[in-house]
LUMDREN-958144 format. One line per field, with one value per residue (C-alpha): x, y, z; residue number from 1. Coordinates in pm, 1 decimal, decimal comma. Layout:
REM residues N
X = X; ...
Y = Y; ...
Z = Z; ...
num = NUM; ...
REM end
This chain:
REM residues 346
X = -4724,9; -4721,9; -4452,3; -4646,1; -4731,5; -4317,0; -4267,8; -4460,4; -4336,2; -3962,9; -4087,3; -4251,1; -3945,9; -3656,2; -3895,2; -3843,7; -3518,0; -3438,0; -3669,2; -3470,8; -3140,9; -3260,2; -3387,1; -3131,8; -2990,6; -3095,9; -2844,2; -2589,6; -2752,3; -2447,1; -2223,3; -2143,9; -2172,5; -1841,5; -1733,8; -1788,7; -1402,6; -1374,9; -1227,8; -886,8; -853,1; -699,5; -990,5; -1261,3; -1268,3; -1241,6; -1570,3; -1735,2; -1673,0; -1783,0; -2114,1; -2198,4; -2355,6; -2082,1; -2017,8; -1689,0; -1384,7; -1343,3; -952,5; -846,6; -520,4; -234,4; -231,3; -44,7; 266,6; 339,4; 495,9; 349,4; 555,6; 896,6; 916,7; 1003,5; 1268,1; 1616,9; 1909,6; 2154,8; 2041,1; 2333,4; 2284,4; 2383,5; 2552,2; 2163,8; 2173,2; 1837,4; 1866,1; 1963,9; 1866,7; 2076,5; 2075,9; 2227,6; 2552,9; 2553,0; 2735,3; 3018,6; 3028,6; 3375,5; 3564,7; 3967,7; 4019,7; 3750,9; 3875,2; 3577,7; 3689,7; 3333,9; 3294,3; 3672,0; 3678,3; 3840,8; 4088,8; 4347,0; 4246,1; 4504,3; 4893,0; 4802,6; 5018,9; 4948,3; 5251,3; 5098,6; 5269,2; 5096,2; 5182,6; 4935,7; 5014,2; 4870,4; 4855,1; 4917,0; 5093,7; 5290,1; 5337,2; 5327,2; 5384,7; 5480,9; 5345,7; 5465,7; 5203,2; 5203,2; 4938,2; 4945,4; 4684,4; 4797,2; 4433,3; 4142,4; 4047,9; 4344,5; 4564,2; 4967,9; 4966,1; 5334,0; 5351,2; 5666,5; 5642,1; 5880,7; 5960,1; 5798,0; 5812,5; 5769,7; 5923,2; 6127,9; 6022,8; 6354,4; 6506,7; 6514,5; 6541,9; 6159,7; 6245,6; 6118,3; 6244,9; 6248,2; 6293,7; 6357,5; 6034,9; 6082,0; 5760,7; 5712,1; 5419,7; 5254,1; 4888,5; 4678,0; 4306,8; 4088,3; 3752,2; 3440,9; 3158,4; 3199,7; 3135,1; 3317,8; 3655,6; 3890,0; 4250,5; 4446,4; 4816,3; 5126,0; 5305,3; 5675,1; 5878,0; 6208,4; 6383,4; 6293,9; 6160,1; 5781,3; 5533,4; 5093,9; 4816,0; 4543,1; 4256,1; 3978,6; 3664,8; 3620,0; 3311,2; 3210,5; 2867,2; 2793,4; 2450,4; 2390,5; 2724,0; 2752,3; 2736,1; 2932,2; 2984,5; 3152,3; 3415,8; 3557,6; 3897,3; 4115,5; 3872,3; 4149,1; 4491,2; 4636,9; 4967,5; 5138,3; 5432,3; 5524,4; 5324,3; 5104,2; 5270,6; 5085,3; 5145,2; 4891,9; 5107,2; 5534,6; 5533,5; 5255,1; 5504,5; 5801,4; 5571,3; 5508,1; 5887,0; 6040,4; 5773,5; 5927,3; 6290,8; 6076,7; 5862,3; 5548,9; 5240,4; 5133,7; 4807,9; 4725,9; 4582,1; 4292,7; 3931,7; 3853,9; 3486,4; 3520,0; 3266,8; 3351,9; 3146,0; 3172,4; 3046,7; 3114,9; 3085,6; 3304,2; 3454,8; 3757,1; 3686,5; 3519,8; 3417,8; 3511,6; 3397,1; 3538,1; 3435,7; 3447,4; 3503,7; 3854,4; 3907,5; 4213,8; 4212,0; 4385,9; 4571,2; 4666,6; 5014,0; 5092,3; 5189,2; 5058,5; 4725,5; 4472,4; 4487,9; 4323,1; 4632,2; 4561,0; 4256,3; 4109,5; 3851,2; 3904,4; 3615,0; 3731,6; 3608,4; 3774,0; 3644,0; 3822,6; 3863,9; 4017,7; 4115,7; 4223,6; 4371,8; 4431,2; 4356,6; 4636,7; 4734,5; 4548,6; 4568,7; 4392,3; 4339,7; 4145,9; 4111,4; 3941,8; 3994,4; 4193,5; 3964,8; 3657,3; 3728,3; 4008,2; 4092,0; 4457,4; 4381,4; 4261,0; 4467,5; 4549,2; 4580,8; 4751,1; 4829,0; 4977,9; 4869,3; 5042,5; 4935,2; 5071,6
Y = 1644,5; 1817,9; 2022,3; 2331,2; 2276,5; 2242,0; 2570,8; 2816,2; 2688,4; 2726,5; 3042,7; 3182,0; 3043,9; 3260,7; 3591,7; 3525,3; 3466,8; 3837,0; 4007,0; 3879,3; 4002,1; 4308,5; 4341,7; 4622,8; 4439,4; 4545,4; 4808,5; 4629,6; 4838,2; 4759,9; 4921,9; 5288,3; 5515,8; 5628,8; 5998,7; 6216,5; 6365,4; 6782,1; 6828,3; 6985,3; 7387,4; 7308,7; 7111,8; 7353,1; 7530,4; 7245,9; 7120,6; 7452,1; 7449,2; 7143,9; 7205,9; 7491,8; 7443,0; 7586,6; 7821,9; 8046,6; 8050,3; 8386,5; 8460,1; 8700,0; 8938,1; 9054,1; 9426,9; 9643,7; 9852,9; 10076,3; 10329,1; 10218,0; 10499,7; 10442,4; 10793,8; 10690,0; 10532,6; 10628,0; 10547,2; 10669,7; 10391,1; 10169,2; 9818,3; 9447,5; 9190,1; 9081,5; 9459,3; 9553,6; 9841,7; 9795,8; 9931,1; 10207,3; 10218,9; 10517,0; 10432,9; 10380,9; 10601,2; 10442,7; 10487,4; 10738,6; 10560,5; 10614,3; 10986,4; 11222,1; 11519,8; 11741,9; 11828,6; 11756,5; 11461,3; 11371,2; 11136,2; 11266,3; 10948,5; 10936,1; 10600,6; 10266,7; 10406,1; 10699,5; 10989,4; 11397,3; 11654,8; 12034,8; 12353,0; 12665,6; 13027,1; 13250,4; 13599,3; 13839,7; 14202,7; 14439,9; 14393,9; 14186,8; 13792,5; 13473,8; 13136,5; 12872,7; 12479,4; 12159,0; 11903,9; 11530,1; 11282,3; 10895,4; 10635,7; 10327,8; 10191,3; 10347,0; 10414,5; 10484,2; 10839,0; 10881,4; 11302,4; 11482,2; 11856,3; 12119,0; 12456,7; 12580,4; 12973,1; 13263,0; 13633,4; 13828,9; 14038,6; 13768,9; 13853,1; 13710,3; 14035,9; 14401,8; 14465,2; 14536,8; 14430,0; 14160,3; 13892,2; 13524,5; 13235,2; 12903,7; 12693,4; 12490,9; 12262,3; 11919,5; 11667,4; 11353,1; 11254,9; 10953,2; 10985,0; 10685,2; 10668,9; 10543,7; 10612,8; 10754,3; 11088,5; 11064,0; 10958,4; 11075,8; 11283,8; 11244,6; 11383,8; 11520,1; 11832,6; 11895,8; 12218,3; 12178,8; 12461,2; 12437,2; 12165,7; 12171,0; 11883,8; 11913,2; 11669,8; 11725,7; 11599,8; 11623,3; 11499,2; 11530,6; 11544,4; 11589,2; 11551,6; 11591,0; 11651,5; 11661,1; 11612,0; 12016,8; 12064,9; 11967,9; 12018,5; 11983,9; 12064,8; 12022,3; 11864,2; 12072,4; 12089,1; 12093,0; 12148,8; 12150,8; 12131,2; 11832,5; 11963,3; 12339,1; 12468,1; 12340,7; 12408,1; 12598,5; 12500,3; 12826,1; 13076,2; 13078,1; 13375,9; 13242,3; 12947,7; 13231,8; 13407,6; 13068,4; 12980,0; 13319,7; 13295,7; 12985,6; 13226,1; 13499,1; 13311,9; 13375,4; 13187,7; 12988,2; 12915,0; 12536,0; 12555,2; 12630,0; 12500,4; 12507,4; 12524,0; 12558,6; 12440,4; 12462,1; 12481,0; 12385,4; 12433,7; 12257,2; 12474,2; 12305,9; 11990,8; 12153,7; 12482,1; 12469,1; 12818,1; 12720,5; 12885,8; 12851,6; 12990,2; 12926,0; 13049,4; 12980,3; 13019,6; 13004,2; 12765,5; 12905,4; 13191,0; 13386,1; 13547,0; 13848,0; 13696,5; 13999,7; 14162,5; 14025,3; 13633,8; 13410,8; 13421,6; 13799,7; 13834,9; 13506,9; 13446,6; 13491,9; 13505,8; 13402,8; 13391,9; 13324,3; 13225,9; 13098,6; 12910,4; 12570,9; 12503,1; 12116,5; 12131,7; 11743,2; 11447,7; 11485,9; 11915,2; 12147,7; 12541,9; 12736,2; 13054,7; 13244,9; 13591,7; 13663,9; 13749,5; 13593,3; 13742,8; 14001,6; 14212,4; 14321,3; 14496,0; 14402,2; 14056,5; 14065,9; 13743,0; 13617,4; 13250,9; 13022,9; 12676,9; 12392,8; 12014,7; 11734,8; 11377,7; 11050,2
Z = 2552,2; 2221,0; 2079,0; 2056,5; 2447,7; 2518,3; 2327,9; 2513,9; 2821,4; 2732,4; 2589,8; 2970,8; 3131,0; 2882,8; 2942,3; 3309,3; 3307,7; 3145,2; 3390,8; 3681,1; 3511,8; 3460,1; 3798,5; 4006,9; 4334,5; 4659,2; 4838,8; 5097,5; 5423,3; 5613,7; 5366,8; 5430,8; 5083,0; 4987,4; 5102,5; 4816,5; 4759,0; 4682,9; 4372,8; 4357,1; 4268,0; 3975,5; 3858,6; 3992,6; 3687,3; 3410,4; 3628,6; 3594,0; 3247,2; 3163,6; 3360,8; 3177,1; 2802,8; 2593,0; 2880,5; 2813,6; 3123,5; 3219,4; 3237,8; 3540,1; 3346,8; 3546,7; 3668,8; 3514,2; 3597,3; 3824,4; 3552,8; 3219,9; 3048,1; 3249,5; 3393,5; 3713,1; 3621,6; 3713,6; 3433,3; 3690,3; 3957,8; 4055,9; 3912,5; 4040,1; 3835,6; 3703,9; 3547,3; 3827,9; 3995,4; 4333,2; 4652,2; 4804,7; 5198,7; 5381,0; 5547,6; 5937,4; 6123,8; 6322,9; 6672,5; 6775,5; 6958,7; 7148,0; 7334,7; 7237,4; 7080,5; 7208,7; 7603,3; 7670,8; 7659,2; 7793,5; 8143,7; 8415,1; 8368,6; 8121,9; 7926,4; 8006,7; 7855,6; 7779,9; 7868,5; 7873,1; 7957,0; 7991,8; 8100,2; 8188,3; 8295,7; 8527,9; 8579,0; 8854,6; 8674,2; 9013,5; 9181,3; 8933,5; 8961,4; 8784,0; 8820,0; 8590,6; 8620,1; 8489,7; 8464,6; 8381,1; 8416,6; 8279,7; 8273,0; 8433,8; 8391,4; 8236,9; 8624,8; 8783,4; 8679,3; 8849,8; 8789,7; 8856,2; 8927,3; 8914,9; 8957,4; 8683,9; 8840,9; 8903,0; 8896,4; 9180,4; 9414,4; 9707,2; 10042,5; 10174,0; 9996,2; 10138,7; 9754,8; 9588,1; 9236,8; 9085,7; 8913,3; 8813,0; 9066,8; 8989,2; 9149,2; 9474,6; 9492,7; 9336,9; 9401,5; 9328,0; 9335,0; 9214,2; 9101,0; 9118,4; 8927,6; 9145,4; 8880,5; 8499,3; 8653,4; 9005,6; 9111,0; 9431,2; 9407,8; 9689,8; 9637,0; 9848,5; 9726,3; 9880,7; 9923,2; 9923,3; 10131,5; 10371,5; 10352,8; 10391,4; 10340,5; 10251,7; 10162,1; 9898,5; 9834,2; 9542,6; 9446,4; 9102,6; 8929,3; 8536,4; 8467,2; 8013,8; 7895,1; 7487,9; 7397,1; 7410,3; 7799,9; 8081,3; 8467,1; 8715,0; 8968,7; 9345,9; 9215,6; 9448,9; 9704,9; 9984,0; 10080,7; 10429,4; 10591,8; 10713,0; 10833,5; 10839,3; 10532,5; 10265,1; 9947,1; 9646,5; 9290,4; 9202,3; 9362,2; 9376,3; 9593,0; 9852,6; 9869,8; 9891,8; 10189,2; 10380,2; 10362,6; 10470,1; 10768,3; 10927,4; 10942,0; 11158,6; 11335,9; 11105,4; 11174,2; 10839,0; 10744,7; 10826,6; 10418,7; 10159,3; 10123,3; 9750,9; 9625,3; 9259,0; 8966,9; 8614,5; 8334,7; 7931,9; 7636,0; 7305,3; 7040,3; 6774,9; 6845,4; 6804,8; 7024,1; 7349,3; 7590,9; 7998,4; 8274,4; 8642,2; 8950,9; 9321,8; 9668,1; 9835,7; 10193,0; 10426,4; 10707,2; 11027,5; 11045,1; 10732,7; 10619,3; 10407,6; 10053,4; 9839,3; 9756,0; 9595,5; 9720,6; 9939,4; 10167,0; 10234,7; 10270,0; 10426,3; 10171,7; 9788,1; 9497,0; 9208,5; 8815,5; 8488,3; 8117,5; 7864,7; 7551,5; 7456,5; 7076,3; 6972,7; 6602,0; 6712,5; 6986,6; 7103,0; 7125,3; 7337,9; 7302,6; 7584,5; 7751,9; 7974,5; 8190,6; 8517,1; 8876,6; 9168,5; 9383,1; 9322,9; 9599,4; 9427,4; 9091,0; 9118,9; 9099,6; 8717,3; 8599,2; 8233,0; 8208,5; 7895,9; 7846,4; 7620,4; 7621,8; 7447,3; 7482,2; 7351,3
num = 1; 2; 3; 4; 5; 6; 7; 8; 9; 10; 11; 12; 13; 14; 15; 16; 17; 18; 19; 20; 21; 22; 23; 24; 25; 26; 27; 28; 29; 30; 31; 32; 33; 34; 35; 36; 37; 38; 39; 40; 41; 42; 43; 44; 45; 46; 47; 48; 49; 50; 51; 52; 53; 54; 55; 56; 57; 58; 59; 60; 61; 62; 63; 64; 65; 66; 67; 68; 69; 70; 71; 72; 73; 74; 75; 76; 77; 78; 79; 80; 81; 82; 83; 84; 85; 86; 87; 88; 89; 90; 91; 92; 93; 94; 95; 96; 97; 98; 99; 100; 101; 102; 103; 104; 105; 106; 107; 108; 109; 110; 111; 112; 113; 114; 115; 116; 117; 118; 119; 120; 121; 122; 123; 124; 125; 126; 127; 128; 129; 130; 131; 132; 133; 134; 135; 136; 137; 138; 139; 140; 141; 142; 143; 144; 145; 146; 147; 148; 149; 150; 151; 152; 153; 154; 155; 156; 157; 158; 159; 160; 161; 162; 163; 164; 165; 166; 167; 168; 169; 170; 171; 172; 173; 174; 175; 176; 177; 178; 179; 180; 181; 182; 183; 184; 185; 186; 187; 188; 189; 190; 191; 192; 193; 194; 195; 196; 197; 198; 199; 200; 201; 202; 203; 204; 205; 206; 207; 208; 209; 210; 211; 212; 213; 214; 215; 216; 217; 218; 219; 220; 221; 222; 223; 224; 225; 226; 227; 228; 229; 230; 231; 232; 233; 234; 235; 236; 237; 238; 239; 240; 241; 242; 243; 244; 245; 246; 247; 248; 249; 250; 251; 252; 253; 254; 255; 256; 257; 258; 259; 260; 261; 262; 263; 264; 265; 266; 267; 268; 269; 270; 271; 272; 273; 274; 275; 276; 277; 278; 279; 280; 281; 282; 283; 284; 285; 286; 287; 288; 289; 290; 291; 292; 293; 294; 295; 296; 297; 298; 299; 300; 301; 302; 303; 304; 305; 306; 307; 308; 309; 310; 311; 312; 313; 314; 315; 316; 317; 318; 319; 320; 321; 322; 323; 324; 325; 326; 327; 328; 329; 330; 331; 332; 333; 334; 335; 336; 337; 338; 339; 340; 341; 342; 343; 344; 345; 346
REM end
């Protein structure tokens, strides 16, 4: 073969050759295409840019200010440590708490060691007569009260006397009584008062209820719903000279009343919490027969309206100043009664 034959074969085959190389490869069909990935935020706008012939980035600027001019602002502002002005709350009022001062919103227990002494003085204007009382109460729990009475004296004219002056005598009846509370508004008195010459022996019982609305109202009442004799007489710590009448009876042969049923409701209003405006009233009646112990009572005349209003002034927790007029009984003029009182507590 010639050498110019040899030649343009090798030259056929090295054309070939490149076409072959140059040919693309055939797409593996079992391979899946790869999952095109999102590009991040961050890059969303460098890709945007770059897409864009020469395109500019438009930047987004912060808003501005409330107070551009600083006329809000407040140089007087308390500051932190970080000299920012820091937020002032309002303070939160604190719940009162121990023996409220406002009679209100008082229980009708003594709270747990507490202890209250209180004497008062009520006066009958005609005929003339008063009576005297020593009271002490002490809270042995905050729902269970030990009270102690003593009739201190009286004025009045003494039955066991032809004489028709009147005068002082020393008091003669004493007593105990407990109070239990059942509910914040309810409890149960039960107490025994004792005369001591002669000596004469009475049970009495109360319910006592105090219901407060508002902090400003309150009501309430029964808590010397009864008293009745348990042997001779049932002594009074309201009246010295009914317990004078009852005892000169048992010398003559006097029939005494078997004792009182007391329906009495009280009302209050707070004005202050210092000063607070009470208002009793109630019907008493006598049970049995009834004795002459002086005009005007419940003891004379069977059945007794009675009314009073008064104020109550605390300079402290633990002092109460109070007073009040009003009638023994309606049905009588005579009976027109001033009242006054002290209250310590400890």
């Amino acid at each position: 073969m010639s050498l110019r034959r040899w030649v343009s074969v090798l030259s056929i085959v090295i054309v070939s050759g490149s076409f072959a190389l140059a040919a693309p490869k055939k797409a593996d069909k079992k391979k899946a295409p790869p999952t095109p990935v999102a590009p991040a935020k961050d890059d969303a706008g460098s890709a945007a840019a770059g897409s864009g012939a020469g395109s500019a980035v438009e930047m987004q600027e912060d808003a501005p200010p409330s107070d551009m001019n600083g006329t809000d602002e407040n140089p007087d502002a308390p500051k932190d440590v970080s000299n920012q002005h820091a937020v002032v709350t309002a303070p939160v009022a604190s719940k009162v708490t121990g023996y409220p001062i406002e009679e209100a919103l008082r229980p009708i227990t003594l709270p747990a060691n507490m202890s209250e002494v209180s004497i008062g003085v009520h006066a009958d204007v005609s005929p003339l007569s008063s009576t005297g009382l020593l009271h002490a109460r002490y809270g042995i729990t905050s729902r269970v009260q030990l009270g102690l009475s003593y009739v201190i004296g009286g004025i009045y004219d003494d039955p066991a006397t032809t004489s028709s002056a009147k005068a002082f005598h020393p008091g003669k009846a004493v007593g105990v009584d407990v109070t239990v509370l059942l509910q914040n508004w309810l409890a149960i008195r039960v107490g025994v008062p004792v005369y001591v010459d002669p000596v004469a022996v009475g049970l009495q019982i109360g319910a006592p209820i105090k219901l407060t609305f508002d902090d400003k109202f309150a009501l309430g009442g029964f808590d010397d719903l009864l008293n009745i004799k348990i042997s001779k007489f049932a002594p009074s710590f309201f009246s010295e000279q009914e317990n004078a009448v009852n005892a000169n009876g048992q010398t003559n042969g006097t029939i005494e009343p078997n004792g009182h049923l007391r329906f009495s409701i009280f009302g209050i209003y707070q004005h202050t919490p210092q000063l607070a405006i009470i208002a009793r009233a109630g019907i008493d009646s006598v049970l049995g027969s009834a004795s002459s112990s002086g005009a005007g009572t419940a003891t004379t005349s069977g059945n007794s309206t009675f009314l009073r209003g008064g104020i109550q002034y605390s300079p402290r927790k633990y002092v109460d100043v109070g007073g009040s007029l009003g009638f023994d009984d309606l049905a009588h003029s005579g009976t027109f009664a001033p009242e006054a009182y002290l209250a310590l507590r400890i």
